[in-house]
N, CA, C and O atoms as CSV, one atom per row, in Angstrom:
chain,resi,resn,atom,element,x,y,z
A,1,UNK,N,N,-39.736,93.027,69.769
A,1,UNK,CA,C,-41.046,93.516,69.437
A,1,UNK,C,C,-40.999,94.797,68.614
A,1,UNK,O,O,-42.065,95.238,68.184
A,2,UNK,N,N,-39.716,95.513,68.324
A,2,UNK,CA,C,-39.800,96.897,67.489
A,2,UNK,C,C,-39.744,96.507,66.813
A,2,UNK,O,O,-38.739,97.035,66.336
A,3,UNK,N,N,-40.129,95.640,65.967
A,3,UNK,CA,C,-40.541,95.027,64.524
A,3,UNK,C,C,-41.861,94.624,64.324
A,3,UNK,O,O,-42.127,93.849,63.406
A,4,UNK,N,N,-42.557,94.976,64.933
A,4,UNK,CA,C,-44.431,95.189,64.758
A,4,UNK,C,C,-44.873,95.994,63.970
A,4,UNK,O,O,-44.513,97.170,63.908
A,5,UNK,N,N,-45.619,95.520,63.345
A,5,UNK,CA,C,-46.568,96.651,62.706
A,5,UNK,C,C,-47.838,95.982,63.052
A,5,UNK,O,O,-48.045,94.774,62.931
A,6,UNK,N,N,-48.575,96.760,63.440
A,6,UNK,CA,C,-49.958,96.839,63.518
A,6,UNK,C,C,-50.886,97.018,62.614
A,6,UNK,O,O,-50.915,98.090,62.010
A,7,UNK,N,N,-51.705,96.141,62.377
A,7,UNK,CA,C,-53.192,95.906,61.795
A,7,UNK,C,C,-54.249,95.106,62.571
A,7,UNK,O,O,-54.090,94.266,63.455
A,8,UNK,N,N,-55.612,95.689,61.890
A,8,UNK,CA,C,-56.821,95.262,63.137
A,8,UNK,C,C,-56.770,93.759,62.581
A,8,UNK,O,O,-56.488,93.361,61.450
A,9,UNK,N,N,-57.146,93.023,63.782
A,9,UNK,CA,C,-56.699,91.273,63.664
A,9,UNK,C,C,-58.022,90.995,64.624
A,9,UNK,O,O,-58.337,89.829,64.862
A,10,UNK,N,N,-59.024,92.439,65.337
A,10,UNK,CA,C,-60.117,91.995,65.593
A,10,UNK,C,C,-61.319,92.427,65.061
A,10,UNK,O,O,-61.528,93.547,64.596
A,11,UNK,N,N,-62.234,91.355,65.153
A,11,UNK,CA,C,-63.322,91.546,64.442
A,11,UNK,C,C,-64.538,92.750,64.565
A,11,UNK,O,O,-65.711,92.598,64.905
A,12,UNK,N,N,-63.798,94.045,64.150
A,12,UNK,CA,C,-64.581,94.722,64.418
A,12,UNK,C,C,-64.328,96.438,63.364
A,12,UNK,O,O,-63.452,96.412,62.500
A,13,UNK,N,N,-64.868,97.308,63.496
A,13,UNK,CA,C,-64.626,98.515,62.711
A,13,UNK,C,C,-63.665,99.223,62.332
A,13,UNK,O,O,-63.583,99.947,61.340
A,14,UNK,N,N,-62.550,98.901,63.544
A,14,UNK,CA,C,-60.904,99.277,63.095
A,14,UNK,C,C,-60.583,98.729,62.059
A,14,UNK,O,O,-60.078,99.321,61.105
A,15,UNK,N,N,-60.929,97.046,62.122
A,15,UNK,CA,C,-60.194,95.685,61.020
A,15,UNK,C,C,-60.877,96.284,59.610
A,15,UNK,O,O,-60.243,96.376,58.559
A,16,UNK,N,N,-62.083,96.621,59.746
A,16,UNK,CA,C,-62.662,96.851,58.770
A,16,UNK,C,C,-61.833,98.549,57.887
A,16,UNK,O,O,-61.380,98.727,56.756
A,17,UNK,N,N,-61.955,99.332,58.913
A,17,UNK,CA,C,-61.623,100.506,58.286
A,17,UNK,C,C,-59.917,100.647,57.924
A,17,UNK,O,O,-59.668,101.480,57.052
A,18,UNK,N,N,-59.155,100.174,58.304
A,18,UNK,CA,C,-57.563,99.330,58.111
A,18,UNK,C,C,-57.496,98.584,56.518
A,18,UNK,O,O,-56.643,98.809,55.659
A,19,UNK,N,N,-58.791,97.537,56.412
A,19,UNK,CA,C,-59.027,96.763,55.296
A,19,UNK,C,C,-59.383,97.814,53.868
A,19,UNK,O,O,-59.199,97.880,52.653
A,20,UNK,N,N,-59.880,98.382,54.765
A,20,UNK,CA,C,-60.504,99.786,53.132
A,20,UNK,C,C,-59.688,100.861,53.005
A,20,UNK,O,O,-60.144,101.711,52.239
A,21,UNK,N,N,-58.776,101.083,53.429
A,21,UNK,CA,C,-57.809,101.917,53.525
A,21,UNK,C,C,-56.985,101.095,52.497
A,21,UNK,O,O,-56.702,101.574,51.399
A,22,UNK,N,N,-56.509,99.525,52.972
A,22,UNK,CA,C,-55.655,98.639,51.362
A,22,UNK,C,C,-55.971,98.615,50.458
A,22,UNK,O,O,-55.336,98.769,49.414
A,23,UNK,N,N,-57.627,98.307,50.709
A,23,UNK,CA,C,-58.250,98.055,49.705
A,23,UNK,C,C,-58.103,99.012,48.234
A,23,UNK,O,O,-57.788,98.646,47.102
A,24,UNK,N,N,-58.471,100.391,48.765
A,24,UNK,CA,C,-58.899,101.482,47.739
A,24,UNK,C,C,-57.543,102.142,47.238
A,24,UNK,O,O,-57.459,103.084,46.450
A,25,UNK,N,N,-56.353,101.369,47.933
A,25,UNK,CA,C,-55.248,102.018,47.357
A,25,UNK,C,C,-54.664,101.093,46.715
A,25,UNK,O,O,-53.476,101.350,46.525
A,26,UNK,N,N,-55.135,99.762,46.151
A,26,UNK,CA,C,-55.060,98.991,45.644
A,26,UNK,C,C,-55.740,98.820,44.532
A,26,UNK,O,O,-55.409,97.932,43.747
A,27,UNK,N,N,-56.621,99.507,44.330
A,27,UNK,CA,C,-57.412,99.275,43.118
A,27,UNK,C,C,-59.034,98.734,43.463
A,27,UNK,O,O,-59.916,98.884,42.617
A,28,UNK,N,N,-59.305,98.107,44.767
A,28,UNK,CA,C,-60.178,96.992,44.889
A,28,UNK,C,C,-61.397,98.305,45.293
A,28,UNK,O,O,-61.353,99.442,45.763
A,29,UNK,N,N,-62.771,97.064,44.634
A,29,UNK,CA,C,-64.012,98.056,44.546
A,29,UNK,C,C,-65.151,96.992,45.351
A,29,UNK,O,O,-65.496,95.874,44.969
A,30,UNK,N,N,-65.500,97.566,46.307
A,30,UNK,CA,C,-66.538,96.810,46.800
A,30,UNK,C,C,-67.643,96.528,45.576
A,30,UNK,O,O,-67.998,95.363,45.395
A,31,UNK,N,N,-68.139,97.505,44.807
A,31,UNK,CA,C,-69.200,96.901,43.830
A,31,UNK,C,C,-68.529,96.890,42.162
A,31,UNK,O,O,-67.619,97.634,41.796
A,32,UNK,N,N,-69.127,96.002,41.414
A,32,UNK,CA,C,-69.032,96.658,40.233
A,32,UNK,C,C,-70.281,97.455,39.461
A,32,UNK,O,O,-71.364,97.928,39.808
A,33,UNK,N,N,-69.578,97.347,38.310
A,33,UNK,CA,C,-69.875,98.603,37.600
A,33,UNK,C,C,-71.839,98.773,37.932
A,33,UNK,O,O,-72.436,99.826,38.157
A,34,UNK,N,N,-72.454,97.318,37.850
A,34,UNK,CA,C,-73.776,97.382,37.755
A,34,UNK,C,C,-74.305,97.379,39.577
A,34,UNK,O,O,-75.358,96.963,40.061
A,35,UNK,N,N,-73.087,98.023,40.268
A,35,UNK,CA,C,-73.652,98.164,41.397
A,35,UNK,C,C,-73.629,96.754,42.673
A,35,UNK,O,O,-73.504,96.590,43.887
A,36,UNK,N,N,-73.741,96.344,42.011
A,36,UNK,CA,C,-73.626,94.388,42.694
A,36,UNK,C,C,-72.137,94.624,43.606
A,36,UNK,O,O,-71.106,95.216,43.284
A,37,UNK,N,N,-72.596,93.726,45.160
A,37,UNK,CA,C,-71.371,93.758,45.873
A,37,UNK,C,C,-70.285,92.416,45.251
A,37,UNK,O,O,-70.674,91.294,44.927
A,38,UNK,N,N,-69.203,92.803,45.220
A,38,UNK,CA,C,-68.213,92.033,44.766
A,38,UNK,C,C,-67.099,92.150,45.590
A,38,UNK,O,O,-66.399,93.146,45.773
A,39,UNK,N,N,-66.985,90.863,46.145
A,39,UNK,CA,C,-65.581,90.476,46.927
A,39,UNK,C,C,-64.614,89.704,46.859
A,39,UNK,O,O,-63.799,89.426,47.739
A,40,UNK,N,N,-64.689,89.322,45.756
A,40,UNK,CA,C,-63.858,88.282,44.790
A,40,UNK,C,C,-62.907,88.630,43.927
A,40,UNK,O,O,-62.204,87.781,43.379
A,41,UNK,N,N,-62.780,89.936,43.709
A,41,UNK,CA,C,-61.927,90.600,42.397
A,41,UNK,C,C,-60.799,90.299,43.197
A,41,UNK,O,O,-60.570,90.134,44.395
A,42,UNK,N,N,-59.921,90.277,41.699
A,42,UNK,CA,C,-58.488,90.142,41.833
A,42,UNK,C,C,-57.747,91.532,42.666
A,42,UNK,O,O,-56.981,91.384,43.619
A,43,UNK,N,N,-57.975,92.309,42.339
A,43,UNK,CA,C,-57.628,93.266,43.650
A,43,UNK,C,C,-57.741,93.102,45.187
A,43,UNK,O,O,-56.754,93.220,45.912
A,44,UNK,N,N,-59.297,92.753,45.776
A,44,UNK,CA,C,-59.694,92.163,46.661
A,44,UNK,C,C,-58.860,91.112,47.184
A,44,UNK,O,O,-58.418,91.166,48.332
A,45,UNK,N,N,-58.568,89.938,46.216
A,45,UNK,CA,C,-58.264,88.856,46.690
A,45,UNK,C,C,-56.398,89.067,47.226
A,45,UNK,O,O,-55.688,88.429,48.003
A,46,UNK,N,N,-56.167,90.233,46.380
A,46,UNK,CA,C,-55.048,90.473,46.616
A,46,UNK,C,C,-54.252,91.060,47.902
A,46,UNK,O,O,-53.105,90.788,48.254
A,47,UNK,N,N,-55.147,91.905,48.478
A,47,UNK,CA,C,-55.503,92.995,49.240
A,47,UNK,C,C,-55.761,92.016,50.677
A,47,UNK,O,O,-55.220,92.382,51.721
A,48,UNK,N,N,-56.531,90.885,50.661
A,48,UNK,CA,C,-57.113,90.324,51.674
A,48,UNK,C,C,-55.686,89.266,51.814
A,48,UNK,O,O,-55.343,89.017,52.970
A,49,UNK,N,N,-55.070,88.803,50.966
A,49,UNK,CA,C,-53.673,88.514,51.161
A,49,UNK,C,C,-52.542,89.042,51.351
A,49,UNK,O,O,-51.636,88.243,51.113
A,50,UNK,N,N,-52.191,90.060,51.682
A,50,UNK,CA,C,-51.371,91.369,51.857
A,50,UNK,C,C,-51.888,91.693,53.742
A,50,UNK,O,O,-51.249,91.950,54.762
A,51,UNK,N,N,-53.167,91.525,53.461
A,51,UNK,CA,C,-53.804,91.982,54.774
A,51,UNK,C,C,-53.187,90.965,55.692
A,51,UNK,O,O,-52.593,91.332,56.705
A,52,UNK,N,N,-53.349,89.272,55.261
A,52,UNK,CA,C,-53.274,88.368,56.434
A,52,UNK,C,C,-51.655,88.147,56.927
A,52,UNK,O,O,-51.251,87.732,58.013
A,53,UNK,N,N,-50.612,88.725,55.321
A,53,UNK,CA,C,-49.512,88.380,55.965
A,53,UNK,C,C,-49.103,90.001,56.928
A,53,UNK,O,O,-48.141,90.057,57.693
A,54,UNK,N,N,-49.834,90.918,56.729
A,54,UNK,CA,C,-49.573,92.110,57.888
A,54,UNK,C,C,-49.945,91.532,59.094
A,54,UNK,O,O,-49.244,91.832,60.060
A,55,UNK,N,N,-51.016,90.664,59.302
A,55,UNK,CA,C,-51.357,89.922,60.323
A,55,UNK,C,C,-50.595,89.462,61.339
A,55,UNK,O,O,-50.755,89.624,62.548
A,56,UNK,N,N,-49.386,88.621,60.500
A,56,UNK,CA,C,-48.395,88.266,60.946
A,56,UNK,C,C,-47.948,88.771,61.819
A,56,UNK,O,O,-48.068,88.351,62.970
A,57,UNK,N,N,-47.188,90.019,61.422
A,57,UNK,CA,C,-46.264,91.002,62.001
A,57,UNK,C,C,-47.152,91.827,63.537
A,57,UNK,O,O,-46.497,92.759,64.004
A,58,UNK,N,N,-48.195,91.596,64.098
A,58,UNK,CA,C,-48.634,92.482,65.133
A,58,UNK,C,C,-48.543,91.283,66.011
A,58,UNK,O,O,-48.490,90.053,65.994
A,59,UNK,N,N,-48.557,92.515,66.926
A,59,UNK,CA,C,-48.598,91.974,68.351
A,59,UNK,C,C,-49.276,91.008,68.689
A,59,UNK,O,O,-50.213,90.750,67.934
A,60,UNK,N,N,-49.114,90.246,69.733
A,60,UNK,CA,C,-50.117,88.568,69.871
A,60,UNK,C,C,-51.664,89.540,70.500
A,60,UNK,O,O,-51.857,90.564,71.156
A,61,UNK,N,N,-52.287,88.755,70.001
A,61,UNK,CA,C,-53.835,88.628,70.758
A,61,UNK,C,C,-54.285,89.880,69.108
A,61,UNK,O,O,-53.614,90.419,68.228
A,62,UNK,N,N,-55.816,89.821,69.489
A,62,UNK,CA,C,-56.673,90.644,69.039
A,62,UNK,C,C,-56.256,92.236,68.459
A,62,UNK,O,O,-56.342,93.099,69.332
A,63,UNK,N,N,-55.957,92.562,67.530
A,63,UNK,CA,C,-55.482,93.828,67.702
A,63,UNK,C,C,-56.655,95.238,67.047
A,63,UNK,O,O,-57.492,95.066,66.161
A,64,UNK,N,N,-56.520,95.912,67.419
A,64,UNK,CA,C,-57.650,97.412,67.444
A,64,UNK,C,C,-57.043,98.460,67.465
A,64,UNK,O,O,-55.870,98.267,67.147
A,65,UNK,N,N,-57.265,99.501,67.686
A,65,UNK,CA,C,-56.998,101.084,68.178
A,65,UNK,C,C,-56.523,100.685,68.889
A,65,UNK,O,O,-55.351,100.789,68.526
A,66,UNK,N,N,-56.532,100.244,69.746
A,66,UNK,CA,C,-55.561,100.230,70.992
A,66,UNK,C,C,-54.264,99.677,71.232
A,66,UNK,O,O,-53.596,99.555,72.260
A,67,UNK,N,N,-53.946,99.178,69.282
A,67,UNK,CA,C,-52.318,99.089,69.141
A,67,UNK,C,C,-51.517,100.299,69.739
A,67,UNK,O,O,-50.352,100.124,70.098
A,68,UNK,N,N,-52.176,101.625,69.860
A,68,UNK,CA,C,-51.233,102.703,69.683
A,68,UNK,C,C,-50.407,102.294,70.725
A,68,UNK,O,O,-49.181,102.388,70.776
A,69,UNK,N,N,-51.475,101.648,71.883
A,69,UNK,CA,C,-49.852,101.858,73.318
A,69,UNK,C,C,-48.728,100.785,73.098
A,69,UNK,O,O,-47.697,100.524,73.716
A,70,UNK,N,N,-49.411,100.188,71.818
A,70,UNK,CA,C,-47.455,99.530,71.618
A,70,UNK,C,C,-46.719,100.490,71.374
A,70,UNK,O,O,-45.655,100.769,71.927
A,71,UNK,N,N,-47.539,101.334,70.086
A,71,UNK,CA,C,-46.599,102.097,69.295
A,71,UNK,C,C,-45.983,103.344,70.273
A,71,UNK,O,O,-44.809,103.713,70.308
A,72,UNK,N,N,-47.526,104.072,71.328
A,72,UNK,CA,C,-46.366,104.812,72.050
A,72,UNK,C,C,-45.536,104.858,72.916
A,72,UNK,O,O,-44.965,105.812,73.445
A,73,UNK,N,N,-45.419,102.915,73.178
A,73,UNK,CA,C,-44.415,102.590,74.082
A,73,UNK,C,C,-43.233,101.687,73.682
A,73,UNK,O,O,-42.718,100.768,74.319
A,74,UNK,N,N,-42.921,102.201,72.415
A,74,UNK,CA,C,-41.937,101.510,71.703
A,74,UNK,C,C,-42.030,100.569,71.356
A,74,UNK,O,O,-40.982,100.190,70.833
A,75,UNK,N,N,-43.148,99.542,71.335
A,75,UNK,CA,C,-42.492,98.126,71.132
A,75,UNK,C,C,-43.255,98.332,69.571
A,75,UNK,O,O,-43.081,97.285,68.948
A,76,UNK,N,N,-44.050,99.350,68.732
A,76,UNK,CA,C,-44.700,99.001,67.410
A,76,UNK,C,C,-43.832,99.916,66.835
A,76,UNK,O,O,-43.728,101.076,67.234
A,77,UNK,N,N,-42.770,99.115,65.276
A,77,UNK,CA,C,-42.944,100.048,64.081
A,77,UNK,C,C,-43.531,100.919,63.680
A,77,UNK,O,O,-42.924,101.985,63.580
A,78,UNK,N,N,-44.940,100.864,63.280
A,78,UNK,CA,C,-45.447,101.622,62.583
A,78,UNK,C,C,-47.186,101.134,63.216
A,78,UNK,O,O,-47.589,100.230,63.949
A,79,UNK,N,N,-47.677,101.979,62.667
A,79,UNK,CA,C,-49.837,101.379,62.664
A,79,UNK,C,C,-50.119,101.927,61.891
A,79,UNK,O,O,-49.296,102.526,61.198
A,80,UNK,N,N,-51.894,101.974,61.589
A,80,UNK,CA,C,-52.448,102.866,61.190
A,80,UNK,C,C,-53.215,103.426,62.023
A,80,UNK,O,O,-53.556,102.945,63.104
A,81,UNK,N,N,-53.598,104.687,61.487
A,81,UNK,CA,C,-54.017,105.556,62.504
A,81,UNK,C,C,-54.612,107.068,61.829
A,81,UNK,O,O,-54.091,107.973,61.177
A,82,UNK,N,N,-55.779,106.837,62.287
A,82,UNK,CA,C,-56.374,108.307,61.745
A,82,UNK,C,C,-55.915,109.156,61.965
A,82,UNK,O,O,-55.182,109.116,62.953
A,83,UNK,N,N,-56.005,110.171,61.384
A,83,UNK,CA,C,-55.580,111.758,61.383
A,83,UNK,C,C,-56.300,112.706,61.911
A,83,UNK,O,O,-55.949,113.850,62.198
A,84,UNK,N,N,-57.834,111.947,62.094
A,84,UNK,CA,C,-58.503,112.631,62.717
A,84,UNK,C,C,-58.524,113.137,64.342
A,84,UNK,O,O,-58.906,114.089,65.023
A,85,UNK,N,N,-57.995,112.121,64.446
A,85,UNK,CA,C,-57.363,111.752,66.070
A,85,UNK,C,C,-56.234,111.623,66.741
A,85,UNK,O,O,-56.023,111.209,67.882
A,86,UNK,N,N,-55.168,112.222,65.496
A,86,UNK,CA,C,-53.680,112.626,65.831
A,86,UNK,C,C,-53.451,112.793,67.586
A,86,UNK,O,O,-52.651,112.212,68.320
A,87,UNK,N,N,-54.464,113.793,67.890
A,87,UNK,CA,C,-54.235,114.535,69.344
A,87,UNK,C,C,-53.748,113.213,70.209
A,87,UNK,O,O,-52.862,113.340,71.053
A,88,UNK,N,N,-54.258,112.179,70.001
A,88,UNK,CA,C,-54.466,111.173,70.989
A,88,UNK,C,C,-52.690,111.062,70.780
A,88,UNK,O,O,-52.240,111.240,71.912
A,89,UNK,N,N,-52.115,110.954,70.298
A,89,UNK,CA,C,-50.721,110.762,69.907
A,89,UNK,C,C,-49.780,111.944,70.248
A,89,UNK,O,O,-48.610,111.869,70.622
A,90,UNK,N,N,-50.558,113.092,70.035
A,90,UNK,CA,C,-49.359,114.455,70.183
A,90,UNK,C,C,-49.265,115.257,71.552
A,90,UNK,O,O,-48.456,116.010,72.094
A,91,UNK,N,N,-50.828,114.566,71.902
A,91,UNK,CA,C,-51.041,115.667,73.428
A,91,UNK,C,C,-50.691,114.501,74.613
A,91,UNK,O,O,-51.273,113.443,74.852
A,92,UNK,N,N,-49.859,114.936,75.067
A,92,UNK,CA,C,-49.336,114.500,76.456
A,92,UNK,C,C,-50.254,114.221,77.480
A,92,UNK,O,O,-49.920,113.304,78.229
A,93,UNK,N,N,-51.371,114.799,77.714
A,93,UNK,CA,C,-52.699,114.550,78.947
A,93,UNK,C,C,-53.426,113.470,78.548
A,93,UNK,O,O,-53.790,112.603,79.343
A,94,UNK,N,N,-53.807,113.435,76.702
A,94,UNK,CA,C,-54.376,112.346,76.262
A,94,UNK,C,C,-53.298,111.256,75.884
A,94,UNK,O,O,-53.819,110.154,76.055
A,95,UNK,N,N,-52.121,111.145,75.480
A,95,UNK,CA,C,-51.687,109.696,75.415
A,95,UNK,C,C,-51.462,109.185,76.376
A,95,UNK,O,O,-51.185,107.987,76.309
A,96,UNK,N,N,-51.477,109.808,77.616
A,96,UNK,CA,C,-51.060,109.161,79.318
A,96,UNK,C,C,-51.966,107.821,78.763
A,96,UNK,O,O,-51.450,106.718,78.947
A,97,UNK,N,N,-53.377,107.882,78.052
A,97,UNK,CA,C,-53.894,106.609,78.350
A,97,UNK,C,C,-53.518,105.628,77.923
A,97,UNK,O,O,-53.928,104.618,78.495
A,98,UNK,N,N,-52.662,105.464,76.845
A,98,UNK,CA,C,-51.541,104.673,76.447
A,98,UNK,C,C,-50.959,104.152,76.637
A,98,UNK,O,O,-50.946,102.962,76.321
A,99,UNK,N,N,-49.701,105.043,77.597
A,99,UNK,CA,C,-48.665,105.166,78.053
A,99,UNK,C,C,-48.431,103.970,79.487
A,99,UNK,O,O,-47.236,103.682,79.543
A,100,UNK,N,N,-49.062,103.413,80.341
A,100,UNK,CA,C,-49.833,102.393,81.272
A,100,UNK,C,C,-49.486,100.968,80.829
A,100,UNK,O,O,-49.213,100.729,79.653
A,101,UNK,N,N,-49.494,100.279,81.522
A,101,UNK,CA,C,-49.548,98.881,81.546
A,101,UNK,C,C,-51.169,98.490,81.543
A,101,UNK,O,O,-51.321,97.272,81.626
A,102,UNK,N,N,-52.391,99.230,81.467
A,102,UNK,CA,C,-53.510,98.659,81.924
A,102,UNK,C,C,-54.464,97.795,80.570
A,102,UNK,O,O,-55.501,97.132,80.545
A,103,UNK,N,N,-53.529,98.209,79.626
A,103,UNK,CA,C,-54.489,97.414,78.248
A,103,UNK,C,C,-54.086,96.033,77.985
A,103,UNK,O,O,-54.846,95.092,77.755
A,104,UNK,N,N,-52.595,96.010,78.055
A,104,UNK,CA,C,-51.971,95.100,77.110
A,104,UNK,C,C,-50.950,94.075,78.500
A,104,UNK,O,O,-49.863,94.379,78.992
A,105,UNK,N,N,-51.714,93.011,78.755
A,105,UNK,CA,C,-50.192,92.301,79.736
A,105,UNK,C,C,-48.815,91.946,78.777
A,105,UNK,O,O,-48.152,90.994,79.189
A,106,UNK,N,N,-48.447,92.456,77.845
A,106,UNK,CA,C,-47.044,92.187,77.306
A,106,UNK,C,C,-46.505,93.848,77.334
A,106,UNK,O,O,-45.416,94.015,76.784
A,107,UNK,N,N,-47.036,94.850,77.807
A,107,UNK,CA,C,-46.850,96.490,77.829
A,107,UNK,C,C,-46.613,96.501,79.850
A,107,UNK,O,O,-47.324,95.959,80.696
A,108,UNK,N,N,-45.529,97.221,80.007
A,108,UNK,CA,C,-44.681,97.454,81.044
A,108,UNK,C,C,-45.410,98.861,81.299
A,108,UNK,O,O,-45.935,99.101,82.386
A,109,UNK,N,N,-45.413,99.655,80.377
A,109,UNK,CA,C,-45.719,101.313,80.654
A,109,UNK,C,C,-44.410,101.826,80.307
A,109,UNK,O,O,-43.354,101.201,80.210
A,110,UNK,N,N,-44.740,103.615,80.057
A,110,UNK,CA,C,-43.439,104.338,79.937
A,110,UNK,C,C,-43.718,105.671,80.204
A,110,UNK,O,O,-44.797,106.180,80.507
A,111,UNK,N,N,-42.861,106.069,80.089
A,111,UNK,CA,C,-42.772,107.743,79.788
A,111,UNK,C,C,-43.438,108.729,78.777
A,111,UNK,O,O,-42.584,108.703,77.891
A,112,UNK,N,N,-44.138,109.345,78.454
A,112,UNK,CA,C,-44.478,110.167,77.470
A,112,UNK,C,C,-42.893,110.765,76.543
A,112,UNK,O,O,-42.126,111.438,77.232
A,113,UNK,N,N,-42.563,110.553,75.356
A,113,UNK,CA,C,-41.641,110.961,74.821
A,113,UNK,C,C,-41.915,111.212,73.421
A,113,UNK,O,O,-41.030,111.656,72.689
């Protein structure tokens, strides 16, 4: 499993905000020029294929924010993950919630390290 990477795989605001994060570093524009939503561009289409084979690579079931307790229990490569919310990752009182077997039945729990 230390060959995971994490991306949102559920249908919800993580998947979305994960998706626009590829997106815009890819080139891809939700509208064009005359404003009109566009989800078809070759960037897009590119981006949404890039996305499904990251898909691949995560953990089984639904994945969200709440990849981190793979990642802070060893079994994830890498995620994404705001910066805004680093703490959840650096402070020891807040990743305890992580750290647990109580999210994920393929997560044992660990140590803070």
């Amino acid at each position: 499993m230390a060959g995971y990477r994490e991306s949102g795989t559920r249908n919800d605001s993580y998947a979305e905000q994960v998706f626009t994060h590829l997106a815009l570093s890819a080139g891809a524009s939700e509208f064009n020029k005359d404003g009109e939503v566009v989800f078809n561009s070759p960037n897009t289409v590119r981006t949404l294929g890039f996305y499904k084979e990251l898909s691949h690579y995560t953990p089984p079931g639904p994945q969200w924010w709440r990849g981190r307790d793979f990642y802070m229990q060893g079994r994830l490569a890498m995620m994404f993950y705001s910066t805004f919310i680093m703490d959840d990752l650096a402070i020891p009182s807040i990743a305890a919630n992580s750290l647990g077997p109580n999210h994920f039945k393929e997560l044992d729990g660990t140590n803070y390290d």
